[in-house]
C-alpha positions as a Markdown table, in Angstrom:
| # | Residue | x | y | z |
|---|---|---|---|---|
| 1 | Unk | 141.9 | -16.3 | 99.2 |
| 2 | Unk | 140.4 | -13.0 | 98.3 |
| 3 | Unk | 144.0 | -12.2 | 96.3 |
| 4 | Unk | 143.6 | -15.1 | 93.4 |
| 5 | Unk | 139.7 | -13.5 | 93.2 |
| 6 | Unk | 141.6 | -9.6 | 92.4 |
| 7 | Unk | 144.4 | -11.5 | 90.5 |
| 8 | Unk | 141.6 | -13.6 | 88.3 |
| 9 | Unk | 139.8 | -10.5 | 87.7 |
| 10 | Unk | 142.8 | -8.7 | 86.2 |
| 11 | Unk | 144.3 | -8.2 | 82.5 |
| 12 | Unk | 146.6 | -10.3 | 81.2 |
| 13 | Unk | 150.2 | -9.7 | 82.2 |
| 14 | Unk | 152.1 | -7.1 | 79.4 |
| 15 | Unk | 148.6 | -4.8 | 78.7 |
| 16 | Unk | 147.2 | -7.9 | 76.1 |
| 17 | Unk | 143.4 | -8.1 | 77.7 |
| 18 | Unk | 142.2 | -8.4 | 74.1 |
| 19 | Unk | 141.4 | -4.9 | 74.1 |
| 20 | Unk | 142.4 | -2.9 | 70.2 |
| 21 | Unk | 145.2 | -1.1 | 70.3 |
| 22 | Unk | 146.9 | 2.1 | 68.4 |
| 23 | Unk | 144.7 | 4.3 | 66.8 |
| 24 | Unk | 141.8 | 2.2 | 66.6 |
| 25 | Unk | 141.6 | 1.9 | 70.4 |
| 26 | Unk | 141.5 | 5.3 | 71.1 |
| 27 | Unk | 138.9 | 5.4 | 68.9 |
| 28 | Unk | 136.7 | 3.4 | 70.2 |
| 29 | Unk | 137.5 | 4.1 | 74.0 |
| 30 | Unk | 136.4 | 8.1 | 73.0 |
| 31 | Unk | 133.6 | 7.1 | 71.0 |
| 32 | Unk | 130.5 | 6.6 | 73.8 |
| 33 | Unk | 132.1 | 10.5 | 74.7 |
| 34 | Unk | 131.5 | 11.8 | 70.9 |
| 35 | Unk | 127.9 | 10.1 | 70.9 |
| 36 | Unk | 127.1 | 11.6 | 74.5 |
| 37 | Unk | 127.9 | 15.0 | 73.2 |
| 38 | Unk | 126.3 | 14.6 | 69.6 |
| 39 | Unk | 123.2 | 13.7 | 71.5 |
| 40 | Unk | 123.6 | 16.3 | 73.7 |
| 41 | Unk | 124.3 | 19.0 | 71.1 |
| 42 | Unk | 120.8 | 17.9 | 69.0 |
| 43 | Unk | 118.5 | 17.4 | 71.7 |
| 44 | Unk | 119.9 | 20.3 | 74.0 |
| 45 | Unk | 121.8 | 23.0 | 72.7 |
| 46 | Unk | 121.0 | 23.1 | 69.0 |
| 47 | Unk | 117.3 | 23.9 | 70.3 |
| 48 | Unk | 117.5 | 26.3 | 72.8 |
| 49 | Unk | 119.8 | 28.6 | 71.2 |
| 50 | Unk | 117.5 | 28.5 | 67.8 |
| 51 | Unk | 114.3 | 29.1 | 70.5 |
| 52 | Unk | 117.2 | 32.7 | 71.9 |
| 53 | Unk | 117.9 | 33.2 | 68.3 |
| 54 | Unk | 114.1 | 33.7 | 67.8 |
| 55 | Unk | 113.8 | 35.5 | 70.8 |
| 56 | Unk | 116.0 | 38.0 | 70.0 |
| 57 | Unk | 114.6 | 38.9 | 66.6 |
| 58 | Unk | 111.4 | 39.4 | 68.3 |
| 59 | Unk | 112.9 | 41.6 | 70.8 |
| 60 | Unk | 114.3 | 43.5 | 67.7 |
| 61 | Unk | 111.2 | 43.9 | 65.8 |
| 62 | Unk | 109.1 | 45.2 | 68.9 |
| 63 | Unk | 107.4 | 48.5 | 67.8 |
| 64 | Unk | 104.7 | 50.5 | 69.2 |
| 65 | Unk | 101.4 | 49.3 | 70.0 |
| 66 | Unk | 102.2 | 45.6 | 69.9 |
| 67 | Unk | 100.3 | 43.3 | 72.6 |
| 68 | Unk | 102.9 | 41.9 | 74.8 |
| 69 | Unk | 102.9 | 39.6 | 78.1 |
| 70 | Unk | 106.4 | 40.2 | 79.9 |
| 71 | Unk | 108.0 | 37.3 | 82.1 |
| 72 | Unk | 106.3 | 38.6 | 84.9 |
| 73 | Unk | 103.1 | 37.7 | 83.6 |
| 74 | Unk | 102.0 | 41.3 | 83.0 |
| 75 | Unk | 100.0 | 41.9 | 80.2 |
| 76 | Unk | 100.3 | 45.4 | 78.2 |
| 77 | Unk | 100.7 | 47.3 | 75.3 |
| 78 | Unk | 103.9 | 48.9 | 74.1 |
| 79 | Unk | 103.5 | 52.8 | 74.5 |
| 80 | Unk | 107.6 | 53.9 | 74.0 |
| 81 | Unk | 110.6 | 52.2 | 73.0 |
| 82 | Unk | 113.8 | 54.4 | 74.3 |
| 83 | Unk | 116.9 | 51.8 | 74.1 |
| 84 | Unk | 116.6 | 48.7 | 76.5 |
| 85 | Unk | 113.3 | 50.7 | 78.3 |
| 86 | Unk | 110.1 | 50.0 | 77.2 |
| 87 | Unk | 106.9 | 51.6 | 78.8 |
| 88 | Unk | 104.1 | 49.5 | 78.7 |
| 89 | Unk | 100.5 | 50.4 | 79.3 |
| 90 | Unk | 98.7 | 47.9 | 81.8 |
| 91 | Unk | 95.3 | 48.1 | 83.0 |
| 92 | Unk | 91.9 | 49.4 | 81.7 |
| 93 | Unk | 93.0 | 53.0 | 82.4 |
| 94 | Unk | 95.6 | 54.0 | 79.8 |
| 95 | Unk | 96.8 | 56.4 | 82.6 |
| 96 | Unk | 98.3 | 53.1 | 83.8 |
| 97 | Unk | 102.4 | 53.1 | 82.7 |
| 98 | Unk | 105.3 | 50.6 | 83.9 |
| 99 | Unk | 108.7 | 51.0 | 82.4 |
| 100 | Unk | 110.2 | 47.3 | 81.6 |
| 101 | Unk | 113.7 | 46.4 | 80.3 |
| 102 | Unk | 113.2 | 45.1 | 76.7 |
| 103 | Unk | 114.8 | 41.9 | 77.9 |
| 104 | Unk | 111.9 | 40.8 | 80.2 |
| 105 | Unk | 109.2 | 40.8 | 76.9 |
| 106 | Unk | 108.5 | 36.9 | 77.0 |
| 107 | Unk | 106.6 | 37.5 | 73.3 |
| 108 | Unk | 104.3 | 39.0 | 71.7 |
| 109 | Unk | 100.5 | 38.4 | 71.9 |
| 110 | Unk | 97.9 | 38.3 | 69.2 |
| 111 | Unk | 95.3 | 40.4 | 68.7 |
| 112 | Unk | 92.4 | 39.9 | 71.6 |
C-alpha cells in the first residue's frame, strides 16, 4: 500500500519529470541561489562595509581637540594622537586623561 503512494510520487521513469534540461536547467535550478545572494549583497553587505568605509575615514581625519564619544560610552576630547593611542580628556577637570586605541572612537560629536 504505502509503496504505490512513494512510487506515484516519483519522476517519471528515464529522468523526464518535465523538468528543463541542458543549460537552461541549470539555470534555473541556481537561480533562487543568485537572487538569495544579490539580495543579500544589497541589503547586507553593500551597507555595512560603506557605513566601515566611513568609519575609517573618520578615524583617519581625527585631530586634536575634536569632541568624541568612544564605544564605551565615554565622552572626551582628543588631547594626543601618537599612532593607534589616543588620550582623551574626560571629566570637568582637564587633569582627567584616559588613553584609548583609535579603533574604539565610535564618532565624532558636534559642538555642545
Amino acid at each position: 500500500m504505502f509503496t504505490d503512494i512513494a512510487f506515484a510520487m516519483g519522476g517519471a521513469p528515464g529522468g523526464t519529470g518535465g523538468e528543463p534540461q541542458g543549460l537552461t536547467g541549470a539555470i534555473s535550478s541556481f537561480l533562487p541561489l543568485i537572487l538569495i545572494f544579490v539580495i543579500f549583497y544589497f541589503l547586507l553587505i553593500r551597507p555595512q562595509s560603506k557605513k566601515a568605509k566611513e568609519h575609517k575615514q573618520m578615524l583617519d581625519n581625527l585631530k586634536k581637540g575634536d569632541k568624541v564619544l568612544t564605544t564605551g560610552g565615554i565622552y572626551g576630547i582628543i588631547e594626543d594622537i601618537d599612532g593607534d593611542a589616543v588620550t582623551l580628556k574626560v571629566g570637568i577637570k582637564d587633569d582627567v586623561k584616559i588613553k584609548v586605541n583609535r579603533n574604539y572612537i565610535a564618532n565624532l560629536r558636534s559642538g555642545e
